[in-house]
GUZA-676998 format. One record per residue (C-alpha): residue number from 1; residue in one letter; y, z negated, x negated. Coordinates in steps of 0.1 Angstrom, whole numbers, plus 2048, in hexadecimal, padded with zeros to 3 digits. Layout:
<pts>
+-----+------+-----+-----+-----+
|  nr | rest |  yy |  zz |  xx |
+-----+------+-----+-----+-----+
| NUM |    A |   Y |   Z |   X |
...
+-----+------+-----+-----+-----+
</pts>
This chain:
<pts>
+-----+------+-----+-----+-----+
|  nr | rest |  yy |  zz |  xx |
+-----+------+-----+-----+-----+
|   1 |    X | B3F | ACD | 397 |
|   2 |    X | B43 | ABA | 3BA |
|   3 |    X | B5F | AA6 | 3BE |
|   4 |    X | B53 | A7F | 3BF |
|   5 |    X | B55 | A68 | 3DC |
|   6 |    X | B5D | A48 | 3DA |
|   7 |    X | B4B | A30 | 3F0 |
|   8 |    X | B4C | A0A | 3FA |
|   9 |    X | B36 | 9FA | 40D |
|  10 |    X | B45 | 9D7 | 419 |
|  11 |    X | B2D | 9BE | 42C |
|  12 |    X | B43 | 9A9 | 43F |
|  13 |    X | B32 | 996 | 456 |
|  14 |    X | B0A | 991 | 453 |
|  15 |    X | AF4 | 971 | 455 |
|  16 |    X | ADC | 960 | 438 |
|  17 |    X | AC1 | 97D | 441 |
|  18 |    X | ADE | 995 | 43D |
|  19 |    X | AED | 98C | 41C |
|  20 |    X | AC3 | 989 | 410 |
|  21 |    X | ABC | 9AF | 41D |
|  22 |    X | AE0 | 9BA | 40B |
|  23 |    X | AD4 | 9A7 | 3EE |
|  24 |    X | AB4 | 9BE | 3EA |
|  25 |    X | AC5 | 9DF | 3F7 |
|  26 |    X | AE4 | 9E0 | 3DC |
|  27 |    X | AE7 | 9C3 | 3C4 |
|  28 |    X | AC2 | 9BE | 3B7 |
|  29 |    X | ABB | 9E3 | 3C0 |
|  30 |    X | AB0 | 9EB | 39C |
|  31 |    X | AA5 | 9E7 | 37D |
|  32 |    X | AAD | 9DD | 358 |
|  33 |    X | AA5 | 9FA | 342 |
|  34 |    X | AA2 | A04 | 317 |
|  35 |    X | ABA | A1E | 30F |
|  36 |    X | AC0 | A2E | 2F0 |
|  37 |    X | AE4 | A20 | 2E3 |
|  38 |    X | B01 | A34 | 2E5 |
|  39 |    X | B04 | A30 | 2BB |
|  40 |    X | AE0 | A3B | 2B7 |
|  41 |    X | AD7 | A1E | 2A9 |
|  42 |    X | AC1 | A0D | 2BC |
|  43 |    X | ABB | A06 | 2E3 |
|  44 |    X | AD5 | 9F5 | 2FE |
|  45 |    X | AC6 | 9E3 | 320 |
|  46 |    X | ADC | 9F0 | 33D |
|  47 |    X | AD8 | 9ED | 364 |
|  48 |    X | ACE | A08 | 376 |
|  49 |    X | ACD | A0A | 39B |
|  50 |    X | AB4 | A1E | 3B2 |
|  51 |    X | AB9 | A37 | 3C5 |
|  52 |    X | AC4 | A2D | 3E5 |
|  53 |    X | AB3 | A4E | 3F9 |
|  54 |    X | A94 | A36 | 3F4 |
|  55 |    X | AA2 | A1A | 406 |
|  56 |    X | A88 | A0C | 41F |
|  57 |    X | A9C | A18 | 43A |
|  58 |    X | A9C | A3B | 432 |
|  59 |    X | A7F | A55 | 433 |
|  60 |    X | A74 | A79 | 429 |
|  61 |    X | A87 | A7B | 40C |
|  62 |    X | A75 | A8D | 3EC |
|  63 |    X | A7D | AA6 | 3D0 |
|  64 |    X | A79 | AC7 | 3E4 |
|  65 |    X | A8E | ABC | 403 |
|  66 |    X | AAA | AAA | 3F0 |
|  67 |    X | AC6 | ABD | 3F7 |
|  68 |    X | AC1 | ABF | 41D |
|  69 |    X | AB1 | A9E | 41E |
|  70 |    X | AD4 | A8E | 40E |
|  71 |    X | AF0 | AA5 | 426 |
|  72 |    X | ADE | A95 | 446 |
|  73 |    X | AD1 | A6F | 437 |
|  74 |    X | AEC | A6A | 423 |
|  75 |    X | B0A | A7E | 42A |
|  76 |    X | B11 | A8D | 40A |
|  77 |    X | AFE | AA4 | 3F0 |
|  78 |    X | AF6 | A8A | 3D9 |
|  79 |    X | AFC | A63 | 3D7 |
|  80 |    X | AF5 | A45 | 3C4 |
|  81 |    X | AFB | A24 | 3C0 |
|  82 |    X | B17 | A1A | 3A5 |
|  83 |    X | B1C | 9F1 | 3AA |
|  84 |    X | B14 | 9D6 | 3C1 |
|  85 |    X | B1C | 9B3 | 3CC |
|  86 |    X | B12 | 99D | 3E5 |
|  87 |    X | B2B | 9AA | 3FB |
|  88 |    X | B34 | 9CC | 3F5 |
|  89 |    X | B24 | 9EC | 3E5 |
|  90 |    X | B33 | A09 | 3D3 |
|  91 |    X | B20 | A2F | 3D7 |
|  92 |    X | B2A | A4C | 3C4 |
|  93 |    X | B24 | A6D | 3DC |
|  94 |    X | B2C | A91 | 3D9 |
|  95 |    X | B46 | AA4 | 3EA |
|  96 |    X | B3E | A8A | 40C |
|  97 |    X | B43 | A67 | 415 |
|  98 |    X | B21 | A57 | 41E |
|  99 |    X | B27 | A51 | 444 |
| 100 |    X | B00 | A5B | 450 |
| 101 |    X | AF5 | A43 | 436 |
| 102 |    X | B0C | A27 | 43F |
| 103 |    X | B00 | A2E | 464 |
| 104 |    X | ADF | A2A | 459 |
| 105 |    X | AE2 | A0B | 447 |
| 106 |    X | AF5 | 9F9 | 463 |
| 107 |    X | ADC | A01 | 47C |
| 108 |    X | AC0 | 9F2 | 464 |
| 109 |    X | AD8 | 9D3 | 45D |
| 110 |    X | ADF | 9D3 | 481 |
| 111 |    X | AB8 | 9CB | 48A |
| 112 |    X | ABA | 9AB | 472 |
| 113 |    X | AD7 | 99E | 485 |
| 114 |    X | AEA | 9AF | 49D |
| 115 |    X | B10 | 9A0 | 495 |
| 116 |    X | B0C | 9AF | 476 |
| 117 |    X | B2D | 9C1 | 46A |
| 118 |    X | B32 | 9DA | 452 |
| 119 |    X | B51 | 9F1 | 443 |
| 120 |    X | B52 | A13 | 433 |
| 121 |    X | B6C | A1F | 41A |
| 122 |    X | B6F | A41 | 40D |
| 123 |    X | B88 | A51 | 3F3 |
| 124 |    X | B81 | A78 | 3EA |
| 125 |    X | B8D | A79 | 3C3 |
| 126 |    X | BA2 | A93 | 3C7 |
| 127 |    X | BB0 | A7F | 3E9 |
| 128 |    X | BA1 | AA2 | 401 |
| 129 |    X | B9E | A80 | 41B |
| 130 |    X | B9A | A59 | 41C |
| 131 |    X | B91 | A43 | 439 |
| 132 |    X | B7D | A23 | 43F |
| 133 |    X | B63 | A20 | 45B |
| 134 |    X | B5A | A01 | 470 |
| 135 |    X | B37 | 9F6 | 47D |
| 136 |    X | B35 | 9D8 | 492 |
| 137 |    X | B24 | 9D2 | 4B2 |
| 138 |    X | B0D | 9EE | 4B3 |
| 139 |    X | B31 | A04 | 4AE |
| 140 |    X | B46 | A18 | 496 |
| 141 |    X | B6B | A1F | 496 |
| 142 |    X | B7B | A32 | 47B |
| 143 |    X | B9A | A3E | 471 |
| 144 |    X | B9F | A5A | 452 |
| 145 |    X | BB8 | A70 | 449 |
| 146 |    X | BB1 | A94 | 436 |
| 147 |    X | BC0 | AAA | 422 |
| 148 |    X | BDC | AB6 | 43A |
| 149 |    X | BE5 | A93 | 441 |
| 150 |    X | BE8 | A8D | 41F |
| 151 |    X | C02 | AA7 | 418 |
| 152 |    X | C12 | A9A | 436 |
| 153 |    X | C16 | A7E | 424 |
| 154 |    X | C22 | A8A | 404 |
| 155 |    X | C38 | AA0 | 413 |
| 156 |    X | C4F | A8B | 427 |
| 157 |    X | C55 | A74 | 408 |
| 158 |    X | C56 | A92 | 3EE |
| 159 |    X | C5D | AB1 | 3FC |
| 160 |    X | C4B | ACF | 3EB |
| 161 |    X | C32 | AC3 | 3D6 |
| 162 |    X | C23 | AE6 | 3D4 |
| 163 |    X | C41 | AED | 3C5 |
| 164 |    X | C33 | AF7 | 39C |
| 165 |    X | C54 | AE5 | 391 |
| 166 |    X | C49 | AC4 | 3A5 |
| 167 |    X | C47 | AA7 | 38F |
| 168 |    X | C2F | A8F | 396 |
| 169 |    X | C3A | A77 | 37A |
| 170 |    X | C5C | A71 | 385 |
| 171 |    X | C73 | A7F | 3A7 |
| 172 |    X | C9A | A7C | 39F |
| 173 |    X | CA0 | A7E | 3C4 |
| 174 |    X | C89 | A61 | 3D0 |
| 175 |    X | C8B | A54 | 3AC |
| 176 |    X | C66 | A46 | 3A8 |
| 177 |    X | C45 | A56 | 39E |
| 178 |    X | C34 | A66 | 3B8 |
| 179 |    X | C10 | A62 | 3AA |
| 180 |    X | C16 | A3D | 3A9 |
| 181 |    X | C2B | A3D | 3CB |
| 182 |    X | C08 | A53 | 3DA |
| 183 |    X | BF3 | A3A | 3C7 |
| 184 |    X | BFF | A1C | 3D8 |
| 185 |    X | C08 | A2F | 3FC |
| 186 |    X | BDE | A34 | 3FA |
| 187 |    X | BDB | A10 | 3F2 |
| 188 |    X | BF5 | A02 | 412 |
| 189 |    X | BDF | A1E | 426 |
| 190 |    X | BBB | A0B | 420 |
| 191 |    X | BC4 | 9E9 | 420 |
| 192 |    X | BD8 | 9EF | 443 |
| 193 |    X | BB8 | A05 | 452 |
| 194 |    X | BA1 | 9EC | 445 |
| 195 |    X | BB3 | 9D2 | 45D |
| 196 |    X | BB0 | 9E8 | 47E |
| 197 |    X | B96 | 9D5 | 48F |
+-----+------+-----+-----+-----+
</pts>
């Protein structure tokens, strides 16, 4: 099984034809459906969204080409949409942030108005790498860190975490956790990358 991706799309700056075309793309991107219930006793209306490889601003995507098609459109093997407001989206992708398609929508929100800004944050499950990407201005800055990084990180505050006889649920020597101490060192990371620019 791939390992997910964790995906946010943030629209941060974008005018009344903007927030109309985001509108369409991510939050009314769908449709109400008639599923069986999970009690088998009856039916359940849920949302479902789309699939966003049939986005107008994509093309050549169909059911022989999909895996291909997906590595260069999208960036990753598979992706879908998982929840959407008017200002930010959240995309579910395989093994791979979604960088090509974040490219690609930019450049299409880019021709409705061009001081149109969008971010990018990725989180692999198994944290293999974060980062957040930047478009603005027709440009893209990023700034990630991978799975060497990471270690780095745990390293320096922990030591050996290799180590079988590690204990992630409590350290005597730094006397915390280091799950939650890792948890919220990820958390300080995004919100101080996400203020770069």
């Amino acid at each position: 099984m791939a390992n997910h991706v964790e995906n946010t799309i943030y629209l941060e700056v974008g005018n009344a034809a903007i927030q109309n075309e985001w509108q369409k793309l991510f939050v009314d991107y769908g449709k109400r459906t008639e599923k069986p219930s999970y009690h088998g006793d009856g039916t359940i209306s849920i949302w479902e969204y789309e699939e966003i490889q049939k986005h107008p601003f994509l093309s050549g995507y169909t059911e022989d080409n999909w895996y291909e098609w997906n590595c260069d459109n999208i960036g990753a093997k598979w992706a879908h949409l998982d929840d959407a407001d008017e200002y930010c989206a959240r995309i579910v992708s395989a093994w791979s942030p979604v960088a090509e398609y974040v490219e690609k929508l930019y450049h299409h929100l880019w021709l409705i108005d061009n001081t149109v800004v969008i971010r990018h944050t990725y989180e692999d499950e198994y944290r293999n790498f974060i980062g957040v990407g930047k478009w603005f201005d027709n440009e893209f800055e990023s700034v990630n860190l991978d799975t060497e990084d990471l270690s780095d990180v745990l390293t320096n505050k922990f030591g050996n975490v290799d180590d079988e006889d590690f204990d992630w649920d409590y350290d005597e020597k730094t006397d915390c956790c280091p799950s939650e101490w890792y948890d919220d060192w990820i958390c300080q990371w995004f919100s101080e990358a996400e203020t770069w620019h």
